[in-house]
N, C-alpha and C positions, 0 to 999 in steps of 0.2 A: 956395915949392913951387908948381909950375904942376899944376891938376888941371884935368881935362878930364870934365864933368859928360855921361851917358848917357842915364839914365832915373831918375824921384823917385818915381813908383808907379805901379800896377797901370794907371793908365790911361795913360800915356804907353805902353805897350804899344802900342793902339790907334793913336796918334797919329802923326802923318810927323816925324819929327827937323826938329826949328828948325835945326840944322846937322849940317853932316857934322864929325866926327870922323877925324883923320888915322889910317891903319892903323899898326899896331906889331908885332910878335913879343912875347906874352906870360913876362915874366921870372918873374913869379910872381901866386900869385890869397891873397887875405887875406879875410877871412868876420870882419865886426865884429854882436857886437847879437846871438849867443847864449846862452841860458840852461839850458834843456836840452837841447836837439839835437847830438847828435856833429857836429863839423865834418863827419867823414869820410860822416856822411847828407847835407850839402850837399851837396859833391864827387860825391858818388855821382849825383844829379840834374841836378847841372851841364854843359851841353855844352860848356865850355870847359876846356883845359886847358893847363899850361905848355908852351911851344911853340907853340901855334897864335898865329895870324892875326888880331889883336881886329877885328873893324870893327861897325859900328852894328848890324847883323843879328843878328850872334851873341850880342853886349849883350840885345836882346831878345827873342832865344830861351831866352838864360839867366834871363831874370825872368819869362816865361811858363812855363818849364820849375819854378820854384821854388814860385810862384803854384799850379801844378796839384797838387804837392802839398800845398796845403789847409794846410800846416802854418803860415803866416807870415800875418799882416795887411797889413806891407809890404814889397816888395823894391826895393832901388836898388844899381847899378852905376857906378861912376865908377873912376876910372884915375888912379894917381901915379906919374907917368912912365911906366915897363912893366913896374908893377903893375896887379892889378886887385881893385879892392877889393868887397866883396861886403855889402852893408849889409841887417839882416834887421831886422824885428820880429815875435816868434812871437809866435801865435797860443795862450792859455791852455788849461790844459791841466784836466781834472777830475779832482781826489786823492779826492775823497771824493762820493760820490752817497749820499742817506739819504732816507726817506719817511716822517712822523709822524703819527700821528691816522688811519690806516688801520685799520679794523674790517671793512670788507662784505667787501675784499677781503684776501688772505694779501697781507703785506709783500713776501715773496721773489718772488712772483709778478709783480708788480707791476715790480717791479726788473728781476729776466726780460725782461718785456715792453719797459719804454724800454731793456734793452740792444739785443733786438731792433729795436728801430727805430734806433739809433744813438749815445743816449745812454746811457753807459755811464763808469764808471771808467778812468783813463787813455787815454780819448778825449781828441782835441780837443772844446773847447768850442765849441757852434753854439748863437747865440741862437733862428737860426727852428728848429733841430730842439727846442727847449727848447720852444717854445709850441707847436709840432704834438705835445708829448709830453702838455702839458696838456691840450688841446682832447680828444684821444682817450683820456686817465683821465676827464674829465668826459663823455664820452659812456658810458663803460661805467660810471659811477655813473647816469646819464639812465636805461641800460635796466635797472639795478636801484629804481628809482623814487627816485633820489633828486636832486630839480632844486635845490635849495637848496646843494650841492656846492659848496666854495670851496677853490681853490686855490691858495696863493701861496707862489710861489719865492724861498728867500734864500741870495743868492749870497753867500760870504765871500772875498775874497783871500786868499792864500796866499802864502808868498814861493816866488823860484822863477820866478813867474809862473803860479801855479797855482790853482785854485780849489773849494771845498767846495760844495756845493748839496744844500740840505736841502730836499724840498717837503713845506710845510704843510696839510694835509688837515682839515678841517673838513667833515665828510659830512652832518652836516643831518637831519634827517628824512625817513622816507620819505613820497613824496606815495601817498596810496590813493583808489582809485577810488569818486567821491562819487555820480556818475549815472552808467550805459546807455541812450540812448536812442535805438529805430529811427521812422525818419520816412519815414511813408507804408507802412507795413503795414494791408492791410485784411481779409485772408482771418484771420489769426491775431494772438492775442492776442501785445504786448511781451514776458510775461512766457514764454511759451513758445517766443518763439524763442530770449527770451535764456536760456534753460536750453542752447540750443550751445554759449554759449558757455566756456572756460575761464576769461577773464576775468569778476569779478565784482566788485561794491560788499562794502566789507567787512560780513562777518559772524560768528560765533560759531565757526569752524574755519579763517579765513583766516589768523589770526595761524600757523598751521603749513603751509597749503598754499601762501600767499605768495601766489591768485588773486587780489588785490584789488591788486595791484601792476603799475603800466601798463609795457607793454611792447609795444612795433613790433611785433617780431617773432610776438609771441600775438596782436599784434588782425590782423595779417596771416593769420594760421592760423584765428581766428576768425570772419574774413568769409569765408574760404572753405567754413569748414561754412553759413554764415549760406547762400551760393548753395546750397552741395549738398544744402540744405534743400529751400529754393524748385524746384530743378530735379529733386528727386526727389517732390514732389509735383504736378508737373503744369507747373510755371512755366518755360515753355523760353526764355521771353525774361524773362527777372529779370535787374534789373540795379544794380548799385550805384551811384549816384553820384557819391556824395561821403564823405568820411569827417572830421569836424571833431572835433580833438585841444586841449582847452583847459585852461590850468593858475590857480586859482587865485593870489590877491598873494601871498599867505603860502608858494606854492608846498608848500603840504602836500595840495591835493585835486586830482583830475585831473577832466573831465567830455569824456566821451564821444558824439556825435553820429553817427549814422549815416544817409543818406539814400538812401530803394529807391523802385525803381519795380518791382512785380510783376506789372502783365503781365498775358497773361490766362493761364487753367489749360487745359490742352490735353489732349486722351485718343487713343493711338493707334490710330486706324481700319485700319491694314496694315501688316503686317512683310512685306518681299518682300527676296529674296535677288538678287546680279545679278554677272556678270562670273562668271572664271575657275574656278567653283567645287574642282574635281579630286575634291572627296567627293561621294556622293550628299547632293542637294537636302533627303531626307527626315532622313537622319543629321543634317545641318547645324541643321535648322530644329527638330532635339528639344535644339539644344544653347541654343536662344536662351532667354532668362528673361524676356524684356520679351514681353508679348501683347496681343494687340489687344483692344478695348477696356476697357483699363486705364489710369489715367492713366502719362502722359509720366514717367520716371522714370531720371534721368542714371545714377546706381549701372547700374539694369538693362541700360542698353545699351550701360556699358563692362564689366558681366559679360559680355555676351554677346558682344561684338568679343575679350576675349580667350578665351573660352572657343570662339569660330573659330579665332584665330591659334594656341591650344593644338595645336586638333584638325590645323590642317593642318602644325603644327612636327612634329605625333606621324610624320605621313606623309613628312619629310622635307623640308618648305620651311622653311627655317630665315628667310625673309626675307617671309615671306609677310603682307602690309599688307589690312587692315578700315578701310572707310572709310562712316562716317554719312551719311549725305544724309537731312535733315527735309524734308518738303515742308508746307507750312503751311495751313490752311485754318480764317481767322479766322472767317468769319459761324458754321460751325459750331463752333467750337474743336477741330477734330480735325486731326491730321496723318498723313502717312507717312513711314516708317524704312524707308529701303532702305540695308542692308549688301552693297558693291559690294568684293567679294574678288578681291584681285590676289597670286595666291599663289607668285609671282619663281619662281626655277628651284631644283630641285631637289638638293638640298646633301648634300655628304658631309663628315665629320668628319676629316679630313686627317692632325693630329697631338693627341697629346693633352700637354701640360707641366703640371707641376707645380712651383707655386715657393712659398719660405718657408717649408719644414718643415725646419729646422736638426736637429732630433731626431727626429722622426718619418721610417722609411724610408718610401720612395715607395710600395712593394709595399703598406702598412698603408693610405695614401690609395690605392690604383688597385683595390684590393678591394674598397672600396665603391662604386666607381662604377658605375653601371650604361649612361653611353654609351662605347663603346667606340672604339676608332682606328679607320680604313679602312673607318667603316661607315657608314651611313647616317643623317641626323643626325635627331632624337628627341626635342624639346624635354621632352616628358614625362620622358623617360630624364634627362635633363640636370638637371631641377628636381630628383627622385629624388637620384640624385648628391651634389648639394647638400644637399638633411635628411639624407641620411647621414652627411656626413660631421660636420655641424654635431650630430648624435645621439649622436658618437663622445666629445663631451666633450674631445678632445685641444685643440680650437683656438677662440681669440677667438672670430675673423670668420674666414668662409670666403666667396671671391668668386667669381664663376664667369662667363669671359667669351669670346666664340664670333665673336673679329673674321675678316674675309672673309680670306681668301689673296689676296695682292697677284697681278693678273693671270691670275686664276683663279676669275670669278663663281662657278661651282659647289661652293666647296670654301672649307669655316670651319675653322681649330685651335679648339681647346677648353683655354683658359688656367683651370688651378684654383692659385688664389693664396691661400693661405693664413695666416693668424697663428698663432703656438703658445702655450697659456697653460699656465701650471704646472701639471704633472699629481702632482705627488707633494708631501705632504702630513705634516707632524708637528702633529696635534693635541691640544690639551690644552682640556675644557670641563667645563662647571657648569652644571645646567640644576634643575628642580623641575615633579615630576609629582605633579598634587593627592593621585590615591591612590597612590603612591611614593615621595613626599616626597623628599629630596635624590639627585641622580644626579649619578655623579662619572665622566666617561670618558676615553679615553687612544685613540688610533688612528695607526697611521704608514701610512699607503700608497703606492701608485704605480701610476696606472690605465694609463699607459704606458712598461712597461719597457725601459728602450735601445732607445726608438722603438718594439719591435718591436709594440706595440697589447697586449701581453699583462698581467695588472694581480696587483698582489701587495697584499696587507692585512694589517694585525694590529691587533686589538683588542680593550680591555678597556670593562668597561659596569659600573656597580655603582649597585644602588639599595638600599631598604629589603625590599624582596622579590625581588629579584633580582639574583645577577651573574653577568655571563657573559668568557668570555675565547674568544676566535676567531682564527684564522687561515688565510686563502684566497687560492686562486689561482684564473683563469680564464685561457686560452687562447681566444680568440672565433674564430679561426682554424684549430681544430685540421688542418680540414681546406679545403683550397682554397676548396670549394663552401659554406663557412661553418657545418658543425658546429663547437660549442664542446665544450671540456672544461675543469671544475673542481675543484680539492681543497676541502673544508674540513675544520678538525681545531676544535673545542670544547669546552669545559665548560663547562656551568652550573649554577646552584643558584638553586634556589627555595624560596624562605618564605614563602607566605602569608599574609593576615595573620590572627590568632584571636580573636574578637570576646569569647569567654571569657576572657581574660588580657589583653587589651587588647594585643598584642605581636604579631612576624613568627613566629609557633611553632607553626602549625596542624601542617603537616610541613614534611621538609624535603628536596628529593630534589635529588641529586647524578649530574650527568649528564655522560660524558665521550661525543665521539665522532664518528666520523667518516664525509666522503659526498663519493662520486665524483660529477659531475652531469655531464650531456650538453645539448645543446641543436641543434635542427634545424630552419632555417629552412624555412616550408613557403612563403610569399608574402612580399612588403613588411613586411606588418602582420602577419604572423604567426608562430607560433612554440612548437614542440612541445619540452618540456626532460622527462627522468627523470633517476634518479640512485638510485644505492646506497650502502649504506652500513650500518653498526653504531653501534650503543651501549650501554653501561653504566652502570646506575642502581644507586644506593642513596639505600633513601628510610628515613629516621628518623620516627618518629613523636610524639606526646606521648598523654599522658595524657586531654588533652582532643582528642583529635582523633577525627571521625566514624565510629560501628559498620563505614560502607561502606569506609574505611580503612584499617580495624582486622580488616575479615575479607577484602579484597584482600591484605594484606599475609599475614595467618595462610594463605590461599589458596597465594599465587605466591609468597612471601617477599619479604626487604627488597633481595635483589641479583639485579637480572635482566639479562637480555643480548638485546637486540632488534636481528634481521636489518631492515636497514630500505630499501623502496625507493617513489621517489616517481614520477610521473608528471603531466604538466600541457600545458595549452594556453592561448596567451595571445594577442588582440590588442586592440592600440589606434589608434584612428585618430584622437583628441583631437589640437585645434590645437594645443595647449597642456599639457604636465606640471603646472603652477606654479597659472595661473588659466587652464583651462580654458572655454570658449564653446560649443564644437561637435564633435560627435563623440560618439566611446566607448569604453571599456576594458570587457574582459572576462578572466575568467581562470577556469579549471576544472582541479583540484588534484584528484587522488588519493595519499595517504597509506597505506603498508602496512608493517606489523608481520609478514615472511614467516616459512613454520614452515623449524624449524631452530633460531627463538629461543625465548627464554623467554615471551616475550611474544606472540600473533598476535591482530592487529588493523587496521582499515583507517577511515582518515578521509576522506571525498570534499566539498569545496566548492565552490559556483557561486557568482562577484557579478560585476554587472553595476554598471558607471556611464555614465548616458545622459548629454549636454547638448545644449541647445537653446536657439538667443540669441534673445530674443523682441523687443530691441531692439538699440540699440549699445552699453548702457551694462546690461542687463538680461539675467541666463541664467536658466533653469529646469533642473534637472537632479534627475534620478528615480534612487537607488540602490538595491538589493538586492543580499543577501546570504544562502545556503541553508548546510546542512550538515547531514550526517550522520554518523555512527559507531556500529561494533560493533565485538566481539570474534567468535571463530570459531575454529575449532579446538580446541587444549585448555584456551586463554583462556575461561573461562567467562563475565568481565564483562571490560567495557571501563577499563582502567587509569584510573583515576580523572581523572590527571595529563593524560589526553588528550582529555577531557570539553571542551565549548564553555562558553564564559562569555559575556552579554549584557548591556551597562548602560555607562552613560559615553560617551565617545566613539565614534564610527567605527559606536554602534549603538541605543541610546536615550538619548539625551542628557537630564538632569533625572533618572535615578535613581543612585547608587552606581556607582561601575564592576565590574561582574563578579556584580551583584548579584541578578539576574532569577534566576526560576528557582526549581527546588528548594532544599530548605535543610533543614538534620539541629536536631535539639534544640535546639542552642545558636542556630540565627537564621545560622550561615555561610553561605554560598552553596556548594552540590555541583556547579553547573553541571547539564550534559545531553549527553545522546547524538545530540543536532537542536537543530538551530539556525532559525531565520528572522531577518531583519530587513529592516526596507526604511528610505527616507528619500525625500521630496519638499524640497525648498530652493529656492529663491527669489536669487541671489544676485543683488545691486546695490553699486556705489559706496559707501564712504561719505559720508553728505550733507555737501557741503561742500568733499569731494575726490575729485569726478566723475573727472580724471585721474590720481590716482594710483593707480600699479600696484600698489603694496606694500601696501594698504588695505582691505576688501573685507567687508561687511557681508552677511547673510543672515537670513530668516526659513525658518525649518524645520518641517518635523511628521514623527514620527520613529515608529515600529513594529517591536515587536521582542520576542522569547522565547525559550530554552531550555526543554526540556524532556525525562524521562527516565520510559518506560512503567513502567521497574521500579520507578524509586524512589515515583513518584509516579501518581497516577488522572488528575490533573488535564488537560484536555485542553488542547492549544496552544489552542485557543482562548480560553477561560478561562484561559489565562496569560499573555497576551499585555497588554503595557503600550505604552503612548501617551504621548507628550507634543510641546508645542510652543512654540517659543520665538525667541529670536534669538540672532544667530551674528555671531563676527568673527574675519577670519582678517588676523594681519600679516605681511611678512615685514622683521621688525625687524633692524636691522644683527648682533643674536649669533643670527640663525636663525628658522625659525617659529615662529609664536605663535598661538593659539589659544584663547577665551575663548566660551563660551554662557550663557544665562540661559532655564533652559525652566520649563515649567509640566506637573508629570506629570498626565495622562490615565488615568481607568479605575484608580487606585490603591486598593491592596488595604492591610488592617491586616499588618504588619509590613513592608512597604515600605521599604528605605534610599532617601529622597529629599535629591537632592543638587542645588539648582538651577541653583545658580551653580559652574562646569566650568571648568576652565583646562589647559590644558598649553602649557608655554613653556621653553626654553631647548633648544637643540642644542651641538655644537661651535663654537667661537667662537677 
């Protein structure tokens, strides 16, 4: 048999033929040296076929042709007679990928990840994608601190030509940070700068906030507070040098070096303003925060560049650029900040889109918006916009972006792109309130029904003294201009509890009923609501329940019927719902009991909550809280049931909750017809876990009393109770939590003192 020899592998590709090969007419093509590959996937890649023309070219187009696809280790072509035969060795394939001794991170995850880079199940097998899979598992154990990481691959054969690959995970210990050290600090002590940072040496709460674990990434983010330290106290030329990263043999400790030069401290002699202004001079220079002779302070004079580029977006430059110039003057350490404003031309908002509301219609997002198409562009409008819609609760992330029109300097679209998160809701939870003991609740919602922004609820609530069952709707849209309308339908029941019987049997009043509510945006932050409505009581009494009880009821009787209508005004400007820093809520509630019902009576309350960040890690926040109530009409007294209660939470922490105040024979609490309370707090970090959000320690001093002319002489004054203690607020994964420890103040004999306060659990 005469064979005629083409090419033996992949690199005679490359190479010029040691001879020519005579041409033929291809009779047929044969494929030897498969295992799993369909011939007809050869074929398929092949540029030759029966009938053509063999000569040396096409031979090695066909073995480059075979070769690209990655499937083979080697390809050869040779010729038996006017055959042509096709000689493969594939390339192993992976049946089985597996990861053992994985804990820091989830297994599937993991698996994920090498399929994303290419190692994967029924892949070909690539030994370098094998060690680039390793190299980058062992760096993402590195930035969970653990360098002791071993990882070894064991490859098994398969028949077939197939292969199993188990990686052996051996993760080590993690290393924890042994030293911080800054070199060449002279104005400030080590230990207070190293309070910037997040990283730290272990100590007594690191084992949960995981700070003492080295990571790039945080000592990255931590030399930059380290500068914005330096540069917010005066230090305009601070610089870091160097940063030395050393590990322990044992690879269990890490040691940290850090090297600064600071400079000298500098104080600004002159703000001067320069270039294009378009506002007046005087407007501009009330917006700057940085003043002269003050020291140098980087914060203040990137408030103050954008709090220009604000002012002049408000006017319509959407591109308008604030540019610093220091001028330096060492012998005195003083310098000048001149902000040189170049405020580009004058921008209109072109179109406006919306993307990524799959359920949500568009009209629900363009109703909050407040910059509008073909109008002039508003940065201030624009950010507005944006907290709206993110206020709406419908969506993740809301993004908001204002690129130029191509060949049209004057003129931006306004892209609002959107994420949608679940808005409807079946809950079922378990929670425990100190004076309520087990709460058991039930709720189904949907804050956005068929997109349209309007929201529906049902819910049950059940404690030892209370349960309630509700169902409401709101319309936040009733009307274009953003009046709302709401239904609620209710019943509740309340038990008190009876310090004579040890049990919930003081009374027991049964309330069904229902209230239309309105709501009228009067500004941004503000917001006037009323609402009407009815309801139906019957109150049960006992045996041991208070003379004032017992001659209300003999009074009015036990089933009454109250026209009921509310009125209120509400703003807030807090940064923050959750942990608040700055700002403040208010709200002012009137309650009335109108004639027509059984009942006529009116409850009014004022409370205020201020805050005020005293640092970055530090708020102070001042609360109060007023109230009054009478009867009127042919109400002689004021329904027992609608009396203020003061103690516990929300108003003197360290006594009983509801406990302040007047009290009949047996020691109950009557409550009153006024109310006070106030609260000063302190809130800080917990020590230890400076960044975490969910954490949040306070020290408190608390004031506060109920009180009633009729029942009692006693004056607010002389009723009013004190205390002061510390506070911890969490928001743990099944909801808030809430824990105090006070000390009462000014305590009087028969006093219920309760020191230690908790409330914990929500829906979950």
């Amino acid at each position: 048999m005469n064979k005629r020899f083409i090419a033996a592998a992949v690199s005679a590709v490359f190479m010029s033929p040691l001879w020519a090969a005579d041409s033929f007419v291809i009779k047929d093509i044969r494929v030897e040296g498969l295992q799993r590959t369909e011939p007809g996937t050869v074929f398929n890649y092949l540029p030759l076929k029966v009938g053509d023309s063999f000569t040396e070219d096409k031979a090695s187009s066909a073995i480059k042709a075979l070769f690209a696809t990655g499937f083979f280790n080697d390809v050869r072509v040779e010729t038996d007679h006017d055959v042509v035969v096709v000689s493969v060795n594939e390339r192993p394939v992976i049946s089985r990928l597996d990861i053992s001794g994985a804990k820091e991170f989830n297994k599937d995850q993991l698996v994920k990840a090498l399929k994303d880079n290419g190692l994967a199940e029924s892949r070909i097998f690539d030994q370098g994608l094998l060690d680039q899979a390793i190299q980058e598992l062992k760096r993402q154990y590195f930035s969970k601190g653990k360098y002791s990481v071993e990882i070894v691959p064991q490859i098994t054969k398969l028949d077939r030509n197939r292969l199993a690959i188990t990686l052996d995970i051996v993760e080590g210990v993690t290393a924890k940070i042994s030293s911080i050290h800054i070199v060449g600090a002279r104005h400030f002590n080590e230990a207070d700068l190293l309070d910037e940072f997040s990283l730290t040496t272990s100590g007594y709460m690191t084992w949960l906030s995981k700070s003492d674990q080295y990571s790039r990434q945080q000592l990255s983010a931590d030399l930059e507070k380290l500068r914005a330290f330096y540069l917010n106290q005066g230090f305009a030329e601070f610089n870091i040098d160097s940063t030395q990263v050393s590990i322990s043999a044992d690879k269990k400790e890490v040691y940290l070096t850090i090297n600064i030069t600071e400079g000298l401290q500098y104080k600004v002699s002159e703000v001067r303003l320069a270039g294009d202004l378009k506002v007046p001079e005087a407007e501009l220079k009330k917006l700057l925060t940085v003043q002269p002779g003050a020291l140098f302070n980087r914060e203040k004079v990137t408030e103050s560049v954008t709090a220009l580029s604000d002012r002049l977006g408000a006017e319509g430059y959407a591109f308008a650029n604030v540019n610093v110039t220091p001028e330096f003057d060492k012998d005195k350490q003083n310098l000048v900040l001149t902000f040189f404003v170049d405020p580009g031309r004058l921008t209109t908002v072109r179109r406006v889109s919306i993307a990524g509301n799959l359920r949500t219609r568009d009209e629900v997002i363009r109703r909050e918006l407040r910059q509008l198409e073909s109008s002039q562009y508003n940065a201030a409008a624009i950010k507005r916009s944006k907290e709206r819609l993110e206020l709406l609760g419908y969506f993740e992330t809301v993004d908001v972006e204002t690129p130029p029109v191509a060949d049209t300097p004057d003129q931006v679209d306004m892209l609002v792109n959107v994420k949608e998160r679940s808005t409807g809701a079946i809950q079922a939870g378990i929670g425990y309130a100190q004076d309520d003991g087990l709460q058991l609740s039930a709720s189904v919602s949907q804050s956005n029904v068929l997109g349209s922004g309007k929201s529906v609820s049902v819910n049950f609530n059940q404690g030892k003294s209370s349960k309630v069952y509700a169902v409401s709707f709101t319309d936040p849209y009733y009307t274009p201009d953003g009046v709302s309308i709401g239904y609620d339908v209710y019943h509740r029941i309340s038990t008190p509890y009876n310090s004579n019987t040890s049990s919930y049997d003081l009374y027991k009043n049964a309330t069904t009923g229902a209230m239309m509510r309105f709501g009228v945006p009067v500004t941004e932050y503000d917001r006037i609501n009323f609402g009407l409505g009815a309801e139906f009581s019957n109150l049960t009494l006992s045996s041991d329940s208070p003379e004032q009880y017992q001659a209300f009821v003999a009074e009015n009787g036990s089933r009454n019927k109250t026209l009921l209508s509310t009125a209120g005004w509400s703003r807030d400007t807090r940064d923050s719902a959750l942990w608040p820093t700055r700002g403040y809520n208010m709200s002012v509630n009137v309650n009335v009991g109108l004639p027509g019902g059984d009942l006529q009576y009116y409850r009014v309350t004022h409370s205020e909550n201020w805050f005020w960040p005293l640092s970055k890690n530090v708020t102070f926040a001042l609360g109060g809280d007023v109230g009054y109530a009478n009867s009127y009409g042919q109400t002689k007294t004021l329904p027992f049931f609608q009396n203020f209660y003061v103690g516990g939470f929300g108003s003197v922490r360290g006594y009983d909750s509801g406990s302040l105040g007047p009290r009949d024979s047996s020691g109950d609490a009557l409550g009153g017809t006024r109310k006070v309370s106030g609260s000063a707090e302190l809130l800080f970090p917990f020590p230890g876990m400076r960044d975490n959000r969910s954490l949040r320690a306070s020290v408190f001093f608390d004031a506060g009393t109920v009180w009633d002319d009729k029942i009692s002489s006693t004056s607010a004054t002389d009723a009013l109770r004190y205390s002061t203690g510390v506070g911890l607020a969490w928001l743990s994964p099944i909801g808030p939590m809430k824990f105090s420890y006070a000390f009462p103040l000014a305590k009087k004999e028969g006093d219920n003192v309760q020191r230690f306060q908790f409330l914990l659990g929500q829906t979950f």
